[in-house]
C-alpha positions as CSV (number, residue, x, y, z in Angstrom):
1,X,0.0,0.0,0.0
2,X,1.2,3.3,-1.3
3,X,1.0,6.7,0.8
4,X,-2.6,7.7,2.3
5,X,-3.3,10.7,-0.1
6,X,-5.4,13.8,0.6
7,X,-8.4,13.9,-2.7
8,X,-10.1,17.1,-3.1
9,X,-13.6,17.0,-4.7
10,X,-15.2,20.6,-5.8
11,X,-19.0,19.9,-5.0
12,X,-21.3,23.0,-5.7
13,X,-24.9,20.2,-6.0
14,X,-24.2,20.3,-9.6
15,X,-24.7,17.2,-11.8
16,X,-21.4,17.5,-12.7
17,X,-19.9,18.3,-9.8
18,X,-22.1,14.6,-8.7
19,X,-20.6,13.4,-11.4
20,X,-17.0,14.0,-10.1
21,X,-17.9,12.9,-6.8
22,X,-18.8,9.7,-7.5
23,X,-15.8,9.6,-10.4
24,X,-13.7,10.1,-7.8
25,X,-15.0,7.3,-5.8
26,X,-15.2,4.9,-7.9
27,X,-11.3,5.2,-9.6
28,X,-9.5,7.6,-7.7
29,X,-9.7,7.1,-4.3
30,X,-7.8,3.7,-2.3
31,X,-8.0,2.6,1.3
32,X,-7.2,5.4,4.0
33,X,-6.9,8.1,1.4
34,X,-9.1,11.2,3.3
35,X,-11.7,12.4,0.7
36,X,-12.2,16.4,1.4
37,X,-15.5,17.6,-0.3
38,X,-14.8,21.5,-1.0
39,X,-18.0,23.7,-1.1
40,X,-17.4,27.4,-2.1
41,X,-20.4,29.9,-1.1
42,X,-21.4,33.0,-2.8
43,X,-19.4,35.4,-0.9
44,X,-22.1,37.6,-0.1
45,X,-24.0,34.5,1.3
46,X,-25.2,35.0,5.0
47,X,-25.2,32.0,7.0
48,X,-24.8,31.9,11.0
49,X,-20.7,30.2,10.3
50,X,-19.7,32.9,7.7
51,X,-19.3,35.0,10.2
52,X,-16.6,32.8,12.2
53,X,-14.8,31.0,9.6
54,X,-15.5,33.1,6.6
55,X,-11.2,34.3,6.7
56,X,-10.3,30.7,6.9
57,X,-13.1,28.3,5.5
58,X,-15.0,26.3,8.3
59,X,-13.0,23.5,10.1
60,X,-12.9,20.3,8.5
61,X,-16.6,18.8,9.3
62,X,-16.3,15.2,9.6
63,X,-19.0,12.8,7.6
64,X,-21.0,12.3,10.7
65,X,-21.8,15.9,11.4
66,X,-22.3,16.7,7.7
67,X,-25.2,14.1,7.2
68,X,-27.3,16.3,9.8
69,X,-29.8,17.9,8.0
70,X,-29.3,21.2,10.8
71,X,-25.4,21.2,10.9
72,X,-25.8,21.6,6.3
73,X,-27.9,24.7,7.0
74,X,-26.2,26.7,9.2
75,X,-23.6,26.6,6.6
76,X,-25.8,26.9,4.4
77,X,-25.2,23.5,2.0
78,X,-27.5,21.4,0.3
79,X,-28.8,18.3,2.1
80,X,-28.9,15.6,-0.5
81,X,-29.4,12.1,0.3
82,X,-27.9,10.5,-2.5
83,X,-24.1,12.7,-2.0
84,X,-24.3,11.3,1.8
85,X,-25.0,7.5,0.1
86,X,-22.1,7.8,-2.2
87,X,-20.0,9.3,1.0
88,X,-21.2,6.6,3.2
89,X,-20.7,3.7,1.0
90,X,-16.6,5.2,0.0
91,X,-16.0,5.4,3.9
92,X,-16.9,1.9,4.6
93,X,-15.6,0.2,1.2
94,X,-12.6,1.9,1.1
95,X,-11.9,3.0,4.5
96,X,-11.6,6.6,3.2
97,X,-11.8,9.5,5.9
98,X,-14.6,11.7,4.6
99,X,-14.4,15.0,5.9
100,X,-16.1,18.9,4.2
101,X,-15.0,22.0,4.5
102,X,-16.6,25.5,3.5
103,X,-15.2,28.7,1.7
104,X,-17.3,31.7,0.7
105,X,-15.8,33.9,-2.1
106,X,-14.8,33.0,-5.9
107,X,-15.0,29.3,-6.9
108,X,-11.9,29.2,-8.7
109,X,-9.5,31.1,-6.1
110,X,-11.4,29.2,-3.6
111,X,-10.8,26.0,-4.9
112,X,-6.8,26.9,-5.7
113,X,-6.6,28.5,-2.6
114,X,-7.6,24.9,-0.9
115,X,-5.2,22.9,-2.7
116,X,-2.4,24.7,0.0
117,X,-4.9,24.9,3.0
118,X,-5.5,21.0,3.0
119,X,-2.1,19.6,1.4
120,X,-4.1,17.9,-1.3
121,X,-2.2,15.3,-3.4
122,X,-4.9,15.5,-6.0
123,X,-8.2,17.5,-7.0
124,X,-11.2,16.5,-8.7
125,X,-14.0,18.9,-10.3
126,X,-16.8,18.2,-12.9
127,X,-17.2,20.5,-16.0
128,X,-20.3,22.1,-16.9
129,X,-18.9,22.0,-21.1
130,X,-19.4,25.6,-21.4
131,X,-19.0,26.8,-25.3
132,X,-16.1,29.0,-26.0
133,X,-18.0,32.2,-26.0
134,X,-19.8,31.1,-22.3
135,X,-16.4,30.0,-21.3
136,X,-14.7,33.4,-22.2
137,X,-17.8,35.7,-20.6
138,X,-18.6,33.7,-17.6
139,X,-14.9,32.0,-16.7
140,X,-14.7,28.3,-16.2
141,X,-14.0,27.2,-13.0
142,X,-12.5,23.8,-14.1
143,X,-10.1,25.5,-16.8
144,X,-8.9,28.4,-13.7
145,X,-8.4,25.4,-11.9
146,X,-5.9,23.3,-13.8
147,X,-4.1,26.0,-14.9
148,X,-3.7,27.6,-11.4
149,X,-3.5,24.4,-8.7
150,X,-0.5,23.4,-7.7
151,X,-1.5,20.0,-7.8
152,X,-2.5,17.3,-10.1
153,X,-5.9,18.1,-11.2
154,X,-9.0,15.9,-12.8
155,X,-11.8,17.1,-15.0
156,X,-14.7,15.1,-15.2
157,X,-17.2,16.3,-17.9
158,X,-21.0,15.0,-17.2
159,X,-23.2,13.6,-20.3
160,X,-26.1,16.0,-20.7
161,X,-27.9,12.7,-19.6
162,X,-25.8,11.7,-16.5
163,X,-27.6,10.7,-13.8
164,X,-26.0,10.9,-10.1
């Protein structure tokens, strides 16, 4: 068995970003790698732990606290039964530590700004296949991201018919 890495997954309730997440289970991460799922909120969000972490990002909140339904809205997250299945089921098959953690400001700095915060070996985030015009308006998130992390960095695009 190789070193425990740390994975990084950029989750924002998309279906891609679902997509990555369960990419990312499936073929990425091994047994006692720690699997950090990286939400970035709007930075002019207003949820009761923006004001205490909103510098740092929250603290890492393990699996156990995430799945309560109370603990995702003061941070304002999405509860969604079928993210907690696919966490559940990579913690006990592959004895990964799943653990979240919560930035408010720009998606892409965010997500860069993480890979240094957590020591990530490797990060993961879905595409939404934005057209070249889209892509040059709006930014991509994905493209900031592999050009900018100072890590290894995986793009999963999503099938317009992917489901999670």
């Amino acid at each position: 068995m190789g070193k425990k890495r740390v994975v990084g997954i950029g989750m924002d309730y998309s279906p891609t970003s679902k997509v990555a997440l369960r990419w990312a289970a499936q073929n990425l991460v091994e047994d006692g790698d720690q699997m950090i799922l990286i939400h970035v909120q709007p930075p002019k969000s207003d949820h009761t732990r923006k004001q205490l972490f909103e510098d740092t990002g929250s603290p890492l909140i393990p699996l156990e606290e995430f799945r309560e339904t109370n603990f995702s809205k003061q941070y304002g997250l999405t509860y969604d039964p079928e993210l907690l299945d696919v966490l559940d089921t990579v913690s006990r098959t592959k004895g990964a530590k799943v653990v979240a953690k919560v930035y408010w400001g720009d998606p892409r700095e965010k997500l860069c700004d993480a890979v240094e915060d957590l020591n990530l070996d490797s990060i993961v985030v879905g595409s939404r296949g934005l057209g070249t015009i889209k892509r040059v308006l709006l930014g991509s998130v994905s493209n900031y991201v592999v050009t900018s992390a100072p890590c290894p960095v995986t793009v999963v695009k999503g099938a317009s018919s992917s489901k999670f």
